[in-house]
N, C-alpha and C positions, 0 to 999 in steps of 0.2 A: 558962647564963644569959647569960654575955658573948657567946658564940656570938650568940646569939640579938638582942642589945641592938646588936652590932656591924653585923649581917644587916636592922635596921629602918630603914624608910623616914624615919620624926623622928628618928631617933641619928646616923642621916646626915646628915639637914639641919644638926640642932644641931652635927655633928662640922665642917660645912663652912663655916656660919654665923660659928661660931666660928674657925676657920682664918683665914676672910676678917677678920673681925674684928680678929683678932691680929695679921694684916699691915700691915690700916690703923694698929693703933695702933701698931705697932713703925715702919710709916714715918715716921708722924707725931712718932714721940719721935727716933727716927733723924733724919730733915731739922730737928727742932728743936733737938735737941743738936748739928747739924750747924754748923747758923744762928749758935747763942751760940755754937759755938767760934769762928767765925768773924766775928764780929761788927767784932772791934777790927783786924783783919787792915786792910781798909781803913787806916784810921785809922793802925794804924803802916804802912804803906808809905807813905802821904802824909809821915806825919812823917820817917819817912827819907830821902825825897826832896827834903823842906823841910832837910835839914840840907847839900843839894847847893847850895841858892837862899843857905843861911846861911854856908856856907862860902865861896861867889861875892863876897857881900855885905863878907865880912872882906877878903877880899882886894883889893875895889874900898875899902873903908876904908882901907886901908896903903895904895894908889896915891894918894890921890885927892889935890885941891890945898885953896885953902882955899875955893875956892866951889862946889866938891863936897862940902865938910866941911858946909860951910852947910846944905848943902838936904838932906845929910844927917842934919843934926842935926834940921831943920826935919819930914822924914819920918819918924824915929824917933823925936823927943821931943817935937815936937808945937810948938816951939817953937824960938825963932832969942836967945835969952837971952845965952849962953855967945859972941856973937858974934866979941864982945871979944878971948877968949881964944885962944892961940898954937894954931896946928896941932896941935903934938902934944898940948896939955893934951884938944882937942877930939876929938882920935883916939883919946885913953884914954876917955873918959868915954864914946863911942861901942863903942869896943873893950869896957869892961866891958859896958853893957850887952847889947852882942851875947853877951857871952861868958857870960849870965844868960840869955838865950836859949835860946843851943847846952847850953848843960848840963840845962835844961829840959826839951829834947828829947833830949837823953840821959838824965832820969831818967825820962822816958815810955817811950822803948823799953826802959828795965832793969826798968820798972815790968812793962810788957807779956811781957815776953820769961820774965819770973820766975815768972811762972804757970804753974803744973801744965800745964796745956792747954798751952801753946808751948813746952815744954820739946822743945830742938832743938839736938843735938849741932854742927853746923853755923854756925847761927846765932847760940847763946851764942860760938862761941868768935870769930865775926865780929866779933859787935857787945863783946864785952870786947877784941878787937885796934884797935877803933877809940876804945874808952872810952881803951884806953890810949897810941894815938897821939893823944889828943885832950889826955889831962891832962900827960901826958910832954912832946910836942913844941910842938902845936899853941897851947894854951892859954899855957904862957912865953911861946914866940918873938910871938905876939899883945900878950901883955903889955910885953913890948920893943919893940913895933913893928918888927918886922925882917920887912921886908915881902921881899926876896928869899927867904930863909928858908923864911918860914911860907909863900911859894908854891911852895916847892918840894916841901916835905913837904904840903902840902895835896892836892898831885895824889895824891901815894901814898894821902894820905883818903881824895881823892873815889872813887879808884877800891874803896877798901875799901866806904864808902858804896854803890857802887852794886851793887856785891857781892850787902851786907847785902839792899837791896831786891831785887835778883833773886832770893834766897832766900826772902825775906816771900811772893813772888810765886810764887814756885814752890812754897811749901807752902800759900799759898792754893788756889792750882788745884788743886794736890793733893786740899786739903779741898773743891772743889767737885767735882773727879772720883768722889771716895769716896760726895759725897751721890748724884749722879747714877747711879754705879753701884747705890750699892744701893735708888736708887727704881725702878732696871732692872730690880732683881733680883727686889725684891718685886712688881715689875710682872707680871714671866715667872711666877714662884711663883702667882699670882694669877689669872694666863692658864691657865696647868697647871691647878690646880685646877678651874677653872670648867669645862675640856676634860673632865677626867675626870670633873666631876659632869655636865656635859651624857652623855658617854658611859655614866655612870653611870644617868642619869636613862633613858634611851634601853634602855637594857638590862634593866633592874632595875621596869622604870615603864612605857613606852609600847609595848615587844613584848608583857607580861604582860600590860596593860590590850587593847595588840591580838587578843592571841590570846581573852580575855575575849570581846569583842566579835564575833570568826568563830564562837565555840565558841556563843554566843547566838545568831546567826544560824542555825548550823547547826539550832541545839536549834530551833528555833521554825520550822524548817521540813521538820521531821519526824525527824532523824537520832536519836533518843533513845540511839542510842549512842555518841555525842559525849561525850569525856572531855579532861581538861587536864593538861598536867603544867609547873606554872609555875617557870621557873629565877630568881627574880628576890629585892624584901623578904620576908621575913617576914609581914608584912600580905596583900600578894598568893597567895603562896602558902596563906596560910588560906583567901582568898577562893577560890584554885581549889578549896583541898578542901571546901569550904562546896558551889561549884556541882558540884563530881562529885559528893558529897553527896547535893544536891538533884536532880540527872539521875538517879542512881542508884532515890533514893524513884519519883521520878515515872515513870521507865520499869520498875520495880517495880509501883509501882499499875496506870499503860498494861498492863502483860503479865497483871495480876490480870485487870482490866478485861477484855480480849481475851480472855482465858481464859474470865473467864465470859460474854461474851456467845458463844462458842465451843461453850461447853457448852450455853448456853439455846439458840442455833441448831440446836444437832444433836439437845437433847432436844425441842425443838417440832419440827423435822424428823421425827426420829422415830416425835411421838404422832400429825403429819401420815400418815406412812407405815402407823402401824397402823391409823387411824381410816380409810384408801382401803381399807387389806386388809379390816377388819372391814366395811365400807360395801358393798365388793364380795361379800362373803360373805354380809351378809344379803342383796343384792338375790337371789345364786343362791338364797338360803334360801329365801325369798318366794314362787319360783318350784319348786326342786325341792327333796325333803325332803334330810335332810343323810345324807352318807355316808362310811364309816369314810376312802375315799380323801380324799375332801375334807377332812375332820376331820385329814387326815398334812399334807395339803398348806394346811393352814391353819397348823399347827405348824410345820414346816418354813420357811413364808414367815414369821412370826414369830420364830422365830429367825435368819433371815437381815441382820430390820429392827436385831434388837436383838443383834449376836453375841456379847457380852459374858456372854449367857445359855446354856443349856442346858435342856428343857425337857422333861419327859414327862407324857404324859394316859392317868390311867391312869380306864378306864370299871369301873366295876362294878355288881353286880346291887346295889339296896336292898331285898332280901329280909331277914327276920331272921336264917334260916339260909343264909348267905350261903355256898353250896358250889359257886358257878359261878365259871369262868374269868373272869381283868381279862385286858383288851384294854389293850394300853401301847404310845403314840404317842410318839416321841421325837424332839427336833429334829435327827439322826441320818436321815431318814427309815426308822429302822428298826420295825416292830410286833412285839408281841412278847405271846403267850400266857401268863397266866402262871398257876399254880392258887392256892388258898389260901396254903398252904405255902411256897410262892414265895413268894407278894406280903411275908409276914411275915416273910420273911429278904432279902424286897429292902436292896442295900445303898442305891438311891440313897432307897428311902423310910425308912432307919434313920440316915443322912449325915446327921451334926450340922450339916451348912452347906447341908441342902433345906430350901427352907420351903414349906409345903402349900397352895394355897389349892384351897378346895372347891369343887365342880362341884355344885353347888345352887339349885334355884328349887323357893320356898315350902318345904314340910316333904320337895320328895323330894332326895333325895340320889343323883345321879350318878357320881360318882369324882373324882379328884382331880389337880386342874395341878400337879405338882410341879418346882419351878424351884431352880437351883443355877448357882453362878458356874462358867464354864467353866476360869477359872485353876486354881479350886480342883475338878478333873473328877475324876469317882469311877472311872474305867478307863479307860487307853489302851487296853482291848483289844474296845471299845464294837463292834460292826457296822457297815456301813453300809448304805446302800437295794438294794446286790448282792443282799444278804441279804433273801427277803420275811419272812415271818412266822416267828418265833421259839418255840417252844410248851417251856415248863419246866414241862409237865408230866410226874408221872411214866412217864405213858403215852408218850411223847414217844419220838425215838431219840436215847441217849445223844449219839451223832455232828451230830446237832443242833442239839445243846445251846451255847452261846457263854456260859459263867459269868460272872459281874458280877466281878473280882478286883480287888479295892481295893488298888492298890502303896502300898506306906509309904512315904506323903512326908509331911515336918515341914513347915510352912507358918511362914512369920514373920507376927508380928501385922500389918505392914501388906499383907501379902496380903490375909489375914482382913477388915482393916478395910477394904479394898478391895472386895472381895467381897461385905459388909455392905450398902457403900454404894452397888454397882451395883444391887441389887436394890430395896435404897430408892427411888435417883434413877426407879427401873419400878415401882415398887409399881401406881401405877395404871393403868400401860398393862396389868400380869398382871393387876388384877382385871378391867379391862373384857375383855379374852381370856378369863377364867375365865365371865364373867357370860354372854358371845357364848355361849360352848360349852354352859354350860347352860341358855342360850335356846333354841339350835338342838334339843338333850335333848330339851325338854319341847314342842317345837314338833313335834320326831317321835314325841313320847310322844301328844300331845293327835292330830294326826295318823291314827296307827295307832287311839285309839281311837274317832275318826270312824269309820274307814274300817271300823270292825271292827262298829259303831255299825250303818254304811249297811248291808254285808256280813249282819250279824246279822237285822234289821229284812226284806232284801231274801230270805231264806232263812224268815223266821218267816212271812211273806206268803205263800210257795210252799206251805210245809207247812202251813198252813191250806188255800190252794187244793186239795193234794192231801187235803187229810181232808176236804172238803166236797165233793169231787167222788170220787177214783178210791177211796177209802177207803169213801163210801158205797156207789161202783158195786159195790166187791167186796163189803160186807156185803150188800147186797143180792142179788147174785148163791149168794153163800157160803145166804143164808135161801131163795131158789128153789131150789137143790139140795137142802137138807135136806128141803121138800118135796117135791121131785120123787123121789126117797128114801123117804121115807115113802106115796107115796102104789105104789110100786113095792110097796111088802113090804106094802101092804093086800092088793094084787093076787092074790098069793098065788102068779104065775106061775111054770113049772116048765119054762117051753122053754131052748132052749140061747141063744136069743138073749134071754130075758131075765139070763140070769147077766153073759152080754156085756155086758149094757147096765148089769149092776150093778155090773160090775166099771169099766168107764166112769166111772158117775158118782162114785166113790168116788176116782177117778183126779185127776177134774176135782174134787172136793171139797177132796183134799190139796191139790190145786196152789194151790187158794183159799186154802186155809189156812197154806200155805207165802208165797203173794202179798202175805197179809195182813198175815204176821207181819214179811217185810220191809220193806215199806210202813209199818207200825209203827215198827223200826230207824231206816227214813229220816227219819221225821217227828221222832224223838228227834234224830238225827244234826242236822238243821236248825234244830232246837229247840235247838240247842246253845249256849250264851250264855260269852262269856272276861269275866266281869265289871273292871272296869276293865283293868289291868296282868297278867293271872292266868293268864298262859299257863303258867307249872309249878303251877299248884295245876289249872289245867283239867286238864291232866296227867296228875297225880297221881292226881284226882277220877275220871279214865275210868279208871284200871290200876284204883284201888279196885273201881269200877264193876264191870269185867270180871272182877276176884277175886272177887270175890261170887258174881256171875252162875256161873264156869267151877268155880269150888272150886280154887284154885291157888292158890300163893303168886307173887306180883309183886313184882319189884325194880325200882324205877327211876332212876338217873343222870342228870340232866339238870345238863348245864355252860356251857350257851349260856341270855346273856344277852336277856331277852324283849326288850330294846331294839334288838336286833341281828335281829328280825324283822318283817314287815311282818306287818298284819291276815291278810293272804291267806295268807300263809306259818304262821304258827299254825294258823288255820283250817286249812290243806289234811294239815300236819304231827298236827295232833289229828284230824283225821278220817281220815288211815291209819294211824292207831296204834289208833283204836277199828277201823276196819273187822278191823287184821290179828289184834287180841285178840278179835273179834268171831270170824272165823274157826277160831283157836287153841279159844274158847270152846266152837262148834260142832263142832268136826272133831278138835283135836291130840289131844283126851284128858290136858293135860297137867298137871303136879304144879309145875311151876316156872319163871316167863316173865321175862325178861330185857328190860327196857328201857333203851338208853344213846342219848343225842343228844349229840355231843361235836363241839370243834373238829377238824379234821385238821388235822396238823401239817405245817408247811412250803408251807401253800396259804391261798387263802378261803373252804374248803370247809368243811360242817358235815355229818356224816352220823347216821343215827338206824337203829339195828340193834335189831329185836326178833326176839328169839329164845324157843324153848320145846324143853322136854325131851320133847316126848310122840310119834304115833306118827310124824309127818314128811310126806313127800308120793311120793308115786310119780315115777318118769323119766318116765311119758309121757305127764303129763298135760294138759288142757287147760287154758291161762291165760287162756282167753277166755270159758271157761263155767264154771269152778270157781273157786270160794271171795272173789269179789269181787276177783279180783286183775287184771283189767282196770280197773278202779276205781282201783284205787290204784295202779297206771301211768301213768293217766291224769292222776291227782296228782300222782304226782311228774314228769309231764315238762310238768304245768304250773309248777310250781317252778322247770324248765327244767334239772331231773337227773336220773338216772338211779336206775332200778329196779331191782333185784336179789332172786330168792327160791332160795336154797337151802338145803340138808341143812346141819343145824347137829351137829358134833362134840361126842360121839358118837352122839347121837342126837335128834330133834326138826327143825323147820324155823327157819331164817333168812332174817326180810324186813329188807333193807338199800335205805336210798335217801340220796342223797350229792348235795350240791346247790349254788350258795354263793347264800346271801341276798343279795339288792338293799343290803344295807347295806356290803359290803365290795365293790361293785361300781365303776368306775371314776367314774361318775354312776348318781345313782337318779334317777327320772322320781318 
């Protein structure tokens, strides 16, 4: 507390105030005490001096005649009375009164000299060495008139006399050197001080208030880290930590401020950058339908905008019985096949820190954008785009395989909360990504069934044509034989060339009736309708079909997603699967027919193997003239893949065709 009282700018003033104060009054009581000691000093040196003039006076008394006595008496008594009277009667009566005089002023100066204040070793014994040549010597022989005498001891006075005053004199000065020294002194005292509170003031007062003043300048023109450290009062010093204080909040709030227009910059930045990606995505959309590559490279560019994310889309079938392969896009550019099984033990779709949002427009259901903080990443041992397509299925080759392995990391909450809040600060840039991709879905959903719509309509058209035309020519030709036939066996001929000719037309009869019943086939085959989305139940509906028809049991597999095929591709895919069960029906004799259409692993390719146990096909035979299978070459290398029919182990044939849909293609038209 005194620290502090002693260090203040008022305990100073008041400490110097007062200082000053106390000088003036101590000089003012000093020069006044000075003054009254000296007051009578004057006054007795005069009178000691006057006792030179009275001592002159007695001695011109003892010389004088009688009309010196006269005019002596006349200036000392005021009167000429005593005129009468003898010299000497006149020289006593003059003598006394001088001698009432001199004693006078001998009880002034003992009066003077006896004062506390003049008490002077010196001087008392002067002025008692003259009281006593005064009463001793000088006063008798005066009384006697013995003027030789009293002039001879009178020099020895005057010189004691002027002694005395040269001492009065010299301790007056004294007592004026002593005032004047110490109005010196307080003067100097007084001077000091004032130096040391200017230097005080200067130091303590006008550098803190200067540097006050730079440190406000600087603040006010931009340095917000501008700080003070004030060496000076008490008061100042508050006031510097007052304004570090104040600099401190305000370039606190400025770095808030900055921050968040930082943040609002780079999140409107951002939803600029998604909004050109998505912009640019629908105008390719508009123009070409959407494909699995573009759908990677739409995720990829989306995570690139936002990398704070990680990102996978995974497509699936919205079947009930949902037994086809998910397609999973990752912002890794890696794809990855995955089966039921899989998807259900995915770690990043079981990762307490993914959140899902749904690949949906109206009631259908596409698959799912699942998004998760890259901090909080579910494997370092993730692929990259080296790697294409990834298949966890069990069909798959182990060697493959790249497992999801989730390392144990403990995460601090503000990870978490970190993590929380990046996907917040995105919420709406993922769902507009979510909403895109399932625009694009359904834009290739509606799309394919146009196209399947046009395709269907433009094939139901033909197969009328041909039942209105070559269906009638051949019933009509098929009822001219039959008479031509009957009217032969009225005949009743027996030549060798009617058997020929019987044999003939029974030749031409079959062939009619083999023409017809194809012709019948094609008109179903054309007649063939994928009603909305139903390319595995049209599927399904033709193996049923063909069991029926063949008496056989059928298996079918299907793991490819109908979304991941064009109109024409279903179409061409269901019409070699009926042709090759068509032929199996006709020819295999078999007990048990094998259908799979599966991804291949490690490519884009998708292939469709049907297979049967029954009698198989010969080495040499024709693929040009036997069993429809110029037909279904011809489809599949419309598909733009490849045909394959061989001996299926251990016994039976194998039709194999392998192709990659326009959906996994680099662009689709």
């Amino acid at each position: 507390m005194s620290k502090c009282l002693s260090n203040s700018l008022p305990n100073r003033a008041w400490y110097a105030a007062f200082i000053v104060t106390l000088l003036l009054v101590l000089s003012s009581i000093s020069s006044g005490f000075l003054a009254w000691i000296a007051k009578e000093d004057a006054q007795a040196i005069n009178v000691a001096g006057s006792m030179r003039m009275a001592t002159y006076r007695l001695n011109f008394l003892l010389a004088s005649d009688s009309v010196s006595l006269d005019t002596l008496m006349l200036n000392e008594l005021g009167s000429n009375a005593l005129s009468n009277e003898t010299d000497n009667t006149k020289k006593r009566i003059l003598a006394n009164h001088l001698i009432k005089d001199m004693k006078r002023r001998h009880a002034f100066l003992n009066q003077y000299q006896d004062k506390y204040k003049n008490k002077n070793t010196d001087i008392d014994y002067q002025l008692s060495s003259i009281n006593t040549q005064w009463h001793q010597q000088l006063e008798p022989l005066l009384l006697n008139l013995d003027s030789p005498q009293f002039y001879q001891h009178s020099l020895t006075y005057l010189k004691k006399v002027d002694t005395l005053v040269s001492e009065l004199q010299y301790r007056n000065e004294a007592r004026q050197a002593y005032q004047q020294q110490l109005q010196l002194f307080i003067l100097f005292i007084t001077i000091l001080i004032m130096w040391f509170g200017l230097r005080e003031l200067r130091r303590n007062v006008l550098i803190p208030v200067k540097n006050l003043v730079n440190a406000k300048k600087k603040f006010r023109s931009g340095a917000l880290g501008t700080r003070i450290d004030i060496e000076g009062y008490s008061e100042f010093r508050e006031l510097g930590n007052s304004f570090n204080a104040m600099a401190d909040t305000i370039q606190t709030n400025h770095n808030h401020l900055e921050h968040e227009i930082a943040t609002k910059t780079a999140h409107l930045t951002q939803a600029n950058q998604v909004l050109t990606l998505l912009y640019d995505f629908s105008k390719r959309l508009a123009k070409n339908q959407i494909s699995i590559s573009e759908l990677n490279s739409l995720i990829v560019k989306f995570s690139e905008i936002i990398p704070e994310l990680e990102l996978t889309l995974c497509i699936q079938s919205d079947t009930v019985n949902n037994d086809k392969d998910a397609i999973s896009l990752h912002s890794r550019e890696l794809k990855e096949l995955c089966s039921t099984t899989t998807c259900e033990q995915c770690l990043i779709k079981n990762n307490q820190h993914t959140k899902s949002f749904p690949i949906h427009h109206n009631k259908t259901q596409y698959g799912d954008l699942r998004v998760r903080p890259k901090n909080l990443g579910i494997s370092r041992r993730l692929a990259s785009k080296d790697i294409p397509v990834i298949h966890h299925n069990q069909d798959a080759c182990e060697t493959n395989q790249i497992p999801l392995i989730e390392e144990p990391v403990i995460y601090t909450p503000d990870d978490i909360k970190m993590a929380d809040l990046v996907i917040a600060n995105n919420n709406d840039a993922i769902h507009a990504l979510a909403n895109f991709i399932a625009t694009a879905m359904y834009l290739l959903q509606q799309r394919q069934q146009e196209h399947q719509i046009i395709l269907l309509e433009e094939r139901a058209t033909i197969a009328r044509e041909l039942h209105d035309s070559l269906a009638q020519s051949l019933s009509y030709l098929k009822i001219q034989v039959s008479i031509l036939e009957k009217q032969l066996i009225n005949h009743h001929c027996t030549s060798p060339e009617f058997d020929n000719l019987t044999t003939s037309i029974t030749k031409i009869k079959d062939g009619l009736t083999s023409a017809y019943q194809h012709l019948r086939d094609l008109l179903v085959t054309f007649r063939l309708s994928l009603n909305d989305d139903s390319f595995d139940e049209a599927l399904h509906n033709s193996a049923e079909e063909f069991s029926e028809k063949g008496g056989f049991n059928i298996h079918v597999i299907n793991q490819v997603i109908s979304l991941n095929l064009s109109a024409t591709e279903q179409v061409n895919i269901i019409q070699i699967t009926r042709e090759a069960l068509s032929n199996i029906c006709r020819h295999a004799d078999a007990t048990q027919v094998n259908i799979s259409f599966k991804y291949v692993p490690n490519s884009n390719d998708t292939i469709l193997r049907i297979s049967d146990n029954g009698a198989g096909i010969s080495h040499d035979f024709d693929q040009t003239h036997h069993h429809g299978i110029m037909i279904m070459q011809q489809r599949a290398q419309s598909l733009g893949g490849t045909f394959k029919i061989a001996e299926n182990v251990p016994n039976g044939t194998m039709v194999e065709v392998r192709f990659s849909p326009e959906f996994f293609n680099e662009s689709s038209s």
